[in-house]
TITI-560276 format. One record per residue (C-alpha): residue number from 1; residue in three letters; x, y, z. Coordinates in steps of 0.02 Angstrom, whole numbers, padded with zeros to 5 digits. Each point is the difference from the previous one (the first is absolute). Example, Ala and Ser with C-alpha at 12.3 -4.5 7.8 and 13.67 -1.06 7.14 Angstrom:
PT  seq  type  xx  yy  zz
PT  1  ALA  00615  -00225  00390
PT  2  SER  00069  00172  -00033
END
This chain:
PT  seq  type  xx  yy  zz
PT  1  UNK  -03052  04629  -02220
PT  2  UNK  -00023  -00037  -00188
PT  3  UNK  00171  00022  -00089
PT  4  UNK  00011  -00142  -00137
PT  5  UNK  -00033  00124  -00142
PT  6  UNK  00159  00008  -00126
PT  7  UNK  00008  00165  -00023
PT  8  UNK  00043  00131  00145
PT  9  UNK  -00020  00195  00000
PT  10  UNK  00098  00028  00142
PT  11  UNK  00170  -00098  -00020
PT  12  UNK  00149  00067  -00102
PT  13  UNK  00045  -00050  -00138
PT  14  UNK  00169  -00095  00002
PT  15  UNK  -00023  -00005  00214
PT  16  UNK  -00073  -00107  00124
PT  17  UNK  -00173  00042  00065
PT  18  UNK  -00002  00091  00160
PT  19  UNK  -00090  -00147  00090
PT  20  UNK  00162  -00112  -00068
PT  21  UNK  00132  00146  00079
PT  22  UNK  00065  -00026  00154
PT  23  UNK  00083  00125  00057
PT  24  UNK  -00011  00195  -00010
PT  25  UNK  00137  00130  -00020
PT  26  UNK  00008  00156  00059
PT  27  UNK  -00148  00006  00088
PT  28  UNK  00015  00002  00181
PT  29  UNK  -00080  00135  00055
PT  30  UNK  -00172  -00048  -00097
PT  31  UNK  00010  -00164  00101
PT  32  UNK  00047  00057  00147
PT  33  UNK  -00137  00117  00011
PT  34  UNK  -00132  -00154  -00036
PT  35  UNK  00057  -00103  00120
PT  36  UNK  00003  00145  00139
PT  37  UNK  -00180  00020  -00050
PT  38  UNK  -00027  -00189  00032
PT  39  UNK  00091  -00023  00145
PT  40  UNK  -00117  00139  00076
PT  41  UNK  -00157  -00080  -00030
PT  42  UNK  -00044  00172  -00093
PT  43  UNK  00003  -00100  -00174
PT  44  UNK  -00105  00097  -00124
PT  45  UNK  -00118  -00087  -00110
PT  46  UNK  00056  00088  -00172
PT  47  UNK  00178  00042  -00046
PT  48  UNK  00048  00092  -00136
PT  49  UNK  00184  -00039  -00064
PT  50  UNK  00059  00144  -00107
PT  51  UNK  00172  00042  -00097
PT  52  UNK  00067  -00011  -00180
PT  53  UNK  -00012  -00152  -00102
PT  54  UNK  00117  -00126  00031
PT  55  UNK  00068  00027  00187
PT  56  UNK  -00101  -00151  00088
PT  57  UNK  -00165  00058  00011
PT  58  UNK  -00082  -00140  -00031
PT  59  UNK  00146  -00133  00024
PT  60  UNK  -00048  00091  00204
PT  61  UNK  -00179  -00049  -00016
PT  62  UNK  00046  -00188  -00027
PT  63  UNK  00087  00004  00139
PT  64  UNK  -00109  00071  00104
PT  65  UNK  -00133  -00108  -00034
PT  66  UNK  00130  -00147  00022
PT  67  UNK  00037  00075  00179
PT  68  UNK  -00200  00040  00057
PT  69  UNK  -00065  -00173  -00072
PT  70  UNK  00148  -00099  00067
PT  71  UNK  00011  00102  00182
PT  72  UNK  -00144  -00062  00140
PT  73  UNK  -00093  00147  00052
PT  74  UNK  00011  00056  00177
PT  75  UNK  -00033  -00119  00140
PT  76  UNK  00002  -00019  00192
PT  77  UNK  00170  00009  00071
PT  78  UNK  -00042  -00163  00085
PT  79  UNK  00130  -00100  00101
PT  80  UNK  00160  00060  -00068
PT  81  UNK  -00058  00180  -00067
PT  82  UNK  -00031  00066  -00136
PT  83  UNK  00132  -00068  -00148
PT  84  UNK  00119  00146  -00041
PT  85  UNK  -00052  00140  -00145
PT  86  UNK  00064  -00058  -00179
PT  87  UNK  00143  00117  -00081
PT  88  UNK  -00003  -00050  -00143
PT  89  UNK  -00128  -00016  -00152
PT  90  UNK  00097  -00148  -00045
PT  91  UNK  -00104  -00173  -00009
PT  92  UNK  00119  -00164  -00039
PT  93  UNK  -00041  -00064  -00165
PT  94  UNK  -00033  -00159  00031
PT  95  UNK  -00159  00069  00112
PT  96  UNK  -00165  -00088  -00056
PT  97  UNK  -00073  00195  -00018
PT  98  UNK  00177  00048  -00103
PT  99  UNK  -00058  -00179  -00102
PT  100  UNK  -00165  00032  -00045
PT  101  UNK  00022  00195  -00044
PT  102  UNK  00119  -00054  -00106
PT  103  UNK  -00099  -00137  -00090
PT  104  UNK  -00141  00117  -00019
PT  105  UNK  -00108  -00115  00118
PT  106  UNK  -00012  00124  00186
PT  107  UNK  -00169  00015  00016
PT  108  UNK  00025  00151  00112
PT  109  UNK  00067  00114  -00126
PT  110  UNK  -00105  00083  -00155
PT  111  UNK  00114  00084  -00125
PT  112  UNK  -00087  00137  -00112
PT  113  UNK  00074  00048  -00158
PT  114  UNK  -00074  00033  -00190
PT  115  UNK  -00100  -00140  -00077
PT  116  UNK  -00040  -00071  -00164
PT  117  UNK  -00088  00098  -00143
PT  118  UNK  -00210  -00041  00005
PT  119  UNK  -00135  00030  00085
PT  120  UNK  -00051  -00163  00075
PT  121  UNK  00102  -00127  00093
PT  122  UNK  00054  -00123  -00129
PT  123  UNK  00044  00129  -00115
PT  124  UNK  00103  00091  00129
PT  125  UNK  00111  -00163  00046
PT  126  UNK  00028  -00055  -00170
PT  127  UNK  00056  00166  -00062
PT  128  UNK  00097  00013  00166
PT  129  UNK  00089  -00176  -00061
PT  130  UNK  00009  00076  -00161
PT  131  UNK  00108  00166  00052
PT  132  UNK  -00154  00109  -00038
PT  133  UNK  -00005  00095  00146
PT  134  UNK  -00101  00172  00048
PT  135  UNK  00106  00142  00035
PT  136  UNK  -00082  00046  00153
PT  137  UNK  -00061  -00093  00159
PT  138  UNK  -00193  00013  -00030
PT  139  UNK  -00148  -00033  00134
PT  140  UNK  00000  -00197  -00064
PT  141  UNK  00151  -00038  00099
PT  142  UNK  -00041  00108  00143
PT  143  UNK  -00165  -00109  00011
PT  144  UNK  00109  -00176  00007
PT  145  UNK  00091  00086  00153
PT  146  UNK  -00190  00031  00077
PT  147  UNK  -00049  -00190  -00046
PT  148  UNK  00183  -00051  00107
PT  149  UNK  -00020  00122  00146
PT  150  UNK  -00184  -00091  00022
PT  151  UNK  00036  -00154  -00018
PT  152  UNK  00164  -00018  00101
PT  153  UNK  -00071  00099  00167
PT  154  UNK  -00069  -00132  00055
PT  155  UNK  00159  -00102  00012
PT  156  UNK  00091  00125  00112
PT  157  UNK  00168  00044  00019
PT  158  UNK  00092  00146  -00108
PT  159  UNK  -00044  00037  -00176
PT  160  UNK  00121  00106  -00115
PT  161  UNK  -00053  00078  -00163
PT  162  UNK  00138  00061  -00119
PT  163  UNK  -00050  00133  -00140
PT  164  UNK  00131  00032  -00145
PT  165  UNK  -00012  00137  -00047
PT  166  UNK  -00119  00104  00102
PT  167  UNK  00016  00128  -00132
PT  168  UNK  -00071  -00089  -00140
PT  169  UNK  -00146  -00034  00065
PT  170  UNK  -00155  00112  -00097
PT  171  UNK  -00121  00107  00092
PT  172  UNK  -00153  -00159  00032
PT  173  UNK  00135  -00126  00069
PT  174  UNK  00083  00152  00118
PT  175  UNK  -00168  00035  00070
PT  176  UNK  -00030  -00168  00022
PT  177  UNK  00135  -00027  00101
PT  178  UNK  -00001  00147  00088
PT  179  UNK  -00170  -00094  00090
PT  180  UNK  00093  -00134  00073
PT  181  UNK  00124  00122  00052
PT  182  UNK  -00128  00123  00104
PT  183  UNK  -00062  -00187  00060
PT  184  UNK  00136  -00106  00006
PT  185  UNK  -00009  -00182  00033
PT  186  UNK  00062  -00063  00168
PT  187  UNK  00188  -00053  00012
PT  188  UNK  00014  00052  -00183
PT  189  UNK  00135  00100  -00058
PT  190  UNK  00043  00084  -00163
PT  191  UNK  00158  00040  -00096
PT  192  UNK  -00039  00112  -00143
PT  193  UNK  00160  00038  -00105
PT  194  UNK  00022  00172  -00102
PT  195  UNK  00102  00071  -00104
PT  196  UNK  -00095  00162  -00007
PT  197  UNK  -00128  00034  00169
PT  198  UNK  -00064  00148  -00077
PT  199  UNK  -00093  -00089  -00121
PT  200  UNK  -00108  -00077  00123
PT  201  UNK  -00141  00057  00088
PT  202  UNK  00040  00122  00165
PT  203  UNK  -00110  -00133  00077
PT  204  UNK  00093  -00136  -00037
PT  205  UNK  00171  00097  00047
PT  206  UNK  -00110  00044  00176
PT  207  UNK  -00053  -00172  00061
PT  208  UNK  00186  -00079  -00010
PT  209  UNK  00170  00035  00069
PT  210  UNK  00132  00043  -00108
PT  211  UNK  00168  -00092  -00023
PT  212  UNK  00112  00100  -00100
PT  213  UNK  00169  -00097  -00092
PT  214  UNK  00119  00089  -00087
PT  215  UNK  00132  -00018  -00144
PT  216  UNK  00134  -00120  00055
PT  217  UNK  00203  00019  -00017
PT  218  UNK  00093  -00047  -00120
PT  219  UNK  00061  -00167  00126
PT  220  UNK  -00178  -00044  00010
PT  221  UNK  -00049  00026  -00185
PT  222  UNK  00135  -00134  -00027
PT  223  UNK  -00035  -00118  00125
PT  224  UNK  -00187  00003  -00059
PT  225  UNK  00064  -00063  -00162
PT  226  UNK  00109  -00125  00049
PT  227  UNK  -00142  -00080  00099
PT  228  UNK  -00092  -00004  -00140
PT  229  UNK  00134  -00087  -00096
PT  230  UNK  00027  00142  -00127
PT  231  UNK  00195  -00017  -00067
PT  232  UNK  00028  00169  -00043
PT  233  UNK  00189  00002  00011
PT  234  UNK  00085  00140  00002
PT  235  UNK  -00154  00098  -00050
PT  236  UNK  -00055  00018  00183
PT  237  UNK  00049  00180  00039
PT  238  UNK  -00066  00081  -00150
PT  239  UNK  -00157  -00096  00028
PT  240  UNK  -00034  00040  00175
PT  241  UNK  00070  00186  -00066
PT  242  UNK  -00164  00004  -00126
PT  243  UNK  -00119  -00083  00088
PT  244  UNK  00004  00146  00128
PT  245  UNK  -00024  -00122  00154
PT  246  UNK  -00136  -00116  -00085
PT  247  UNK  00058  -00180  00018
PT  248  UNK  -00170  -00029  -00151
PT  249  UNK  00070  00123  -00118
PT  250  UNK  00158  -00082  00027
PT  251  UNK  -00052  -00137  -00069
PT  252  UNK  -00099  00065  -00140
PT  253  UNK  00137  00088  -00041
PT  254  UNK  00098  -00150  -00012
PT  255  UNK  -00124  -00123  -00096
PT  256  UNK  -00019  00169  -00131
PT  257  UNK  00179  00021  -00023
PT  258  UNK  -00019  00168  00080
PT  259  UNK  00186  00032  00038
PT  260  UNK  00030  -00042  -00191
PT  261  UNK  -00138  00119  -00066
PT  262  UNK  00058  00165  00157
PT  263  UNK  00181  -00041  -00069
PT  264  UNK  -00066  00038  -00178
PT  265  UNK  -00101  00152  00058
PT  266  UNK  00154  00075  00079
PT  267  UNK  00100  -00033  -00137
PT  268  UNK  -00130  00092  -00118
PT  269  UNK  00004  00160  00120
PT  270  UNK  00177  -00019  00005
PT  271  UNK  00007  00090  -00181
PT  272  UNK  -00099  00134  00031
PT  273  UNK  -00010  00136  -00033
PT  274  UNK  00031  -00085  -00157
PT  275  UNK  -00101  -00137  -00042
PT  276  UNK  00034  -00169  -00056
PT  277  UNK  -00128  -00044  -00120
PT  278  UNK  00027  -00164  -00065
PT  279  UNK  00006  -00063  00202
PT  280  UNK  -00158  00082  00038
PT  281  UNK  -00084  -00063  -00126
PT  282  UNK  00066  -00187  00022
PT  283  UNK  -00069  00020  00185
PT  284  UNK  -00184  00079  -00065
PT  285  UNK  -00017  -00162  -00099
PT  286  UNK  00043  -00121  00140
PT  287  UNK  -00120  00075  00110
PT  288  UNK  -00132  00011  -00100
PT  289  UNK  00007  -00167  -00089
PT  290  UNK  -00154  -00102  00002
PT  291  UNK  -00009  -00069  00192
PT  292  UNK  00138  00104  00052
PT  293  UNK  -00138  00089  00122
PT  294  UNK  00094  -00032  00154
PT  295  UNK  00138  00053  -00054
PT  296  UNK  -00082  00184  -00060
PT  297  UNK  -00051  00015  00179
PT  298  UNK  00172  -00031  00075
PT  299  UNK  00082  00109  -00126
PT  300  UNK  -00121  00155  00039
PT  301  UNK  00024  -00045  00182
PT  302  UNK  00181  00008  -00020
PT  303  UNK  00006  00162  -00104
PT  304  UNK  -00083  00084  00170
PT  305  UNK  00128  -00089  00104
PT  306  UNK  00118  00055  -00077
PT  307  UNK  -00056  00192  -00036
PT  308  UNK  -00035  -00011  00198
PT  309  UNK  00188  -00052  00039
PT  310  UNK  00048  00159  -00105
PT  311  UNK  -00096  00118  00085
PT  312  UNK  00075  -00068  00166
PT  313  UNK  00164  00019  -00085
PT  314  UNK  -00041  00170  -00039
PT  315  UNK  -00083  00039  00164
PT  316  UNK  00130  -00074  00129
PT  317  UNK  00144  -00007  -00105
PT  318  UNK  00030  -00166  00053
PT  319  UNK  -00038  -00152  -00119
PT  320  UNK  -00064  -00156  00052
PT  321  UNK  00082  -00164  -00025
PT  322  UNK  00052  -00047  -00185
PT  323  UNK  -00132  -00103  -00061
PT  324  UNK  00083  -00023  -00172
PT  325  UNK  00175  00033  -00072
PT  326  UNK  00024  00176  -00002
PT  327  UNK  -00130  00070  00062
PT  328  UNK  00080  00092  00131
PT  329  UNK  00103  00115  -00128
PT  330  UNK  -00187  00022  -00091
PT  331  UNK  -00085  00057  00128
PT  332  UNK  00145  00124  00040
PT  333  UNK  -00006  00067  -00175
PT  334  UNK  -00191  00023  -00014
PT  335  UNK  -00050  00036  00175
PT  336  UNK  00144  00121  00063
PT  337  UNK  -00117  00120  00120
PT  338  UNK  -00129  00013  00086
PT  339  UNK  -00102  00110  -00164
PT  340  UNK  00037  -00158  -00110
PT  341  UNK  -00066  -00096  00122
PT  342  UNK  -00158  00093  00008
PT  343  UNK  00004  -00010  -00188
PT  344  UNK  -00012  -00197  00005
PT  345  UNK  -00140  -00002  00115
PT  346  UNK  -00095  00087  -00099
PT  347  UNK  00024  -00096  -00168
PT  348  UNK  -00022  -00163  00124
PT  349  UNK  -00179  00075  00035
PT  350  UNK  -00035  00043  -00211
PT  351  UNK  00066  -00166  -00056
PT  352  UNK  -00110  -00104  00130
PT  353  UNK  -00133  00097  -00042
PT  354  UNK  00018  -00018  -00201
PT  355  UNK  00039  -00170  00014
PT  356  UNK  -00173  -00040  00115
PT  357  UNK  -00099  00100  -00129
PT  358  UNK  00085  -00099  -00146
PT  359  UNK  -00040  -00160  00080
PT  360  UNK  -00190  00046  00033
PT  361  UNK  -00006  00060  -00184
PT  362  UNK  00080  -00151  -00064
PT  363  UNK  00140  00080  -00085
PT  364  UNK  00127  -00110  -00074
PT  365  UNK  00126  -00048  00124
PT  366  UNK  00144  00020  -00119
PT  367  UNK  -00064  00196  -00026
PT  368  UNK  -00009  00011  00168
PT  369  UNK  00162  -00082  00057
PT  370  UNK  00089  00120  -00126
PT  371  UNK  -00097  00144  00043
PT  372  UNK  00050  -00016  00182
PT  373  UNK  00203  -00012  -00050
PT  374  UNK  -00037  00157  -00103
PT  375  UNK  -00050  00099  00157
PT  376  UNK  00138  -00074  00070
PT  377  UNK  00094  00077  -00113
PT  378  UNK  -00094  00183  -00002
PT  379  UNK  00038  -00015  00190
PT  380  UNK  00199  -00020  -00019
PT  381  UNK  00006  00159  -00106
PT  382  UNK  -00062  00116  00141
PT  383  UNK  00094  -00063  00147
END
């Protein structure tokens, strides 16, 4: 397994990689149903774990391949039997397989992710090292999976490939792995992760079995980040609250200030139908400051989050859990009934789809930031 590089695609920022997390939360019933595959000898060559970002996916596919590499495949029963069926995808840490996955050295696992910018080797690793990476998994590293499925059959035993993110991979590398997977290699099994299946090839989806994790609790969301030593204080509830069961958004939420930047959101609605222009326009200039990309993103992300949790206010008459002060009496005032709610689904739809076409259009992001609070505005007027 090659995994010296310095940059990688497929950790979290601010978290632990998933090979480096030991335990998983909230997802019992994914793991169960592996190892009742297993311990029926009816293990499937291709598996295809599905759910919404952040709920274990792949942190599951580490520890698979921890459990399959470290676990001796089926013998004679022998003198005293046959040893009893594991329960557990648990494998001690101090395991020489547990060792080497974690050092990047287990020679029986491949992991496939997005590579450097280039189009020959050398080019690829150093802009890999460099943080220049493609933003799709192309047919170059599908080929350096071929080159370690040939050259480790002959050493026998089980081989585990892991491909983050299945989804990004473009139309040549798909096809080329959809080969190995009509053909696959003996004792070889793979653990693609996706965040969205029906991106990939009906093929693909065909030839593997389908592991399907959902959103975690609240609990879990919490105890996700305290394993991965995130202090978030007393911040935990509103965080697991907006992260909608995502243990990764969580944390994104938590490197970006996200609680901080919702908190000023609400507190922009909270005038309407009114409008408080000197706030808005304080918050289109700090998310559209040079570099403040990431922060864009969140806040359009949030916007829908928080148009969504007014049409369910509106809908079911019920609001969710406060996930900033005063909220609660907001979502009362703007999203009474069930019409109002209807209302705010509908301006949810216009204002995702104005703010994707001002992206693609390069519009400036303080115009569009603005522009978005403005319908915001139009909105409260009618409800």
């Amino acid at each position: 397994m090659s995994d010296g590089a310095m940059t990688e695609p497929d950790r979290v920022d601010g978290a632990p990689h998933p090979r480096e997390t030991r335990q998983l939360f909230g997802q019992t019933a994914a793991e169960t149903e592996f190892l009742g595959a297993f311990t029926s000898t009816r293990l499937h060559h291709g598996w295809l774990l599905t759910g919404p970002r952040g709920v274990g996916k792949a942190t599951l596919a580490w520890r698979i391949a921890r459990f399959l590499l470290a676990t001796p495949e089926e013998q004679d029963e022998g003198l005293f039997g046959a040893p009893p069926a594991p329960e557990t995808l648990d494998i001690p840490a101090d395991h020489p397989v547990a060792r080497r996955i974690l050092a990047g050295a287990e020679p029986g696992l491949h992991l496939v992710r997005r590579g450097g910018l280039g189009s020959t080797e050398s080019e690829r690793q150093k802009n890999y090292e460099e943080g220049k990476l493609s933003k799709e998994i192309r047919v170059y590293e599908i080929r350096d999976l071929a080159k370690f499925v040939h050259l480790s059959a002959a050493d026998g035993g089980r081989r585990v490939v892991i491909l983050d993110a299945a989804d990004e991979m473009n139309t040549a590398a798909a096809n080329a792995l959809l080969k190995m997977l009509e053909e696959p290699p003996a004792r070889t099994t793979f653990l693609l992760v996706a965040h969205q299946p029906a991106r990939l090839l009906p093929t693909i989806r065909s030839r593997c079995r389908e592991l399907r994790l959902g959103r975690l609790g609240p609990e879990d969301v919490i105890a996700a980040l305290h394993q991965a030593g995130i202090d978030v204080g007393g911040q935990a509830e509103a965080l697991a609250e907006l992260s909608q069961g995502s243990a990764g958004e969580a944390v994104r939420l938590h490197n970006l200030d996200g609680l901080k930047l919702y908190a000023e959101l609400v507190g922009i609605a909270g005038s309407l139908p009114q409008l408080d222009r000197p706030r808005a326009l304080k918050l289109a200039d700090a998310t559209a400051a040079r570099g403040a990309e990431t922060r864009l993103d969140l806040l359009f992300a949030l916007v829908d989050l928080f148009l969504a949790r007014l049409a369910r206010k509106g809908a079911s008459g019920t609001a969710p859990p406060e996930a900033a002060a005063g909220e609660a009496d907001l979502l009362a005032r703007l999203a009474p009934d069930t019409r109002a709610g209807r209302i705010w689904a509908e301006c949810a739809q216009e204002i995702g789809a104005r703010a994707r076409h001002g992206r693609a259009v390069n519009l400036d992001p303080a115009a569009l930031v603005l522009d978005t609070v403005f319908k915001l505005q139009q909105t409260a007027l009618t409800v």
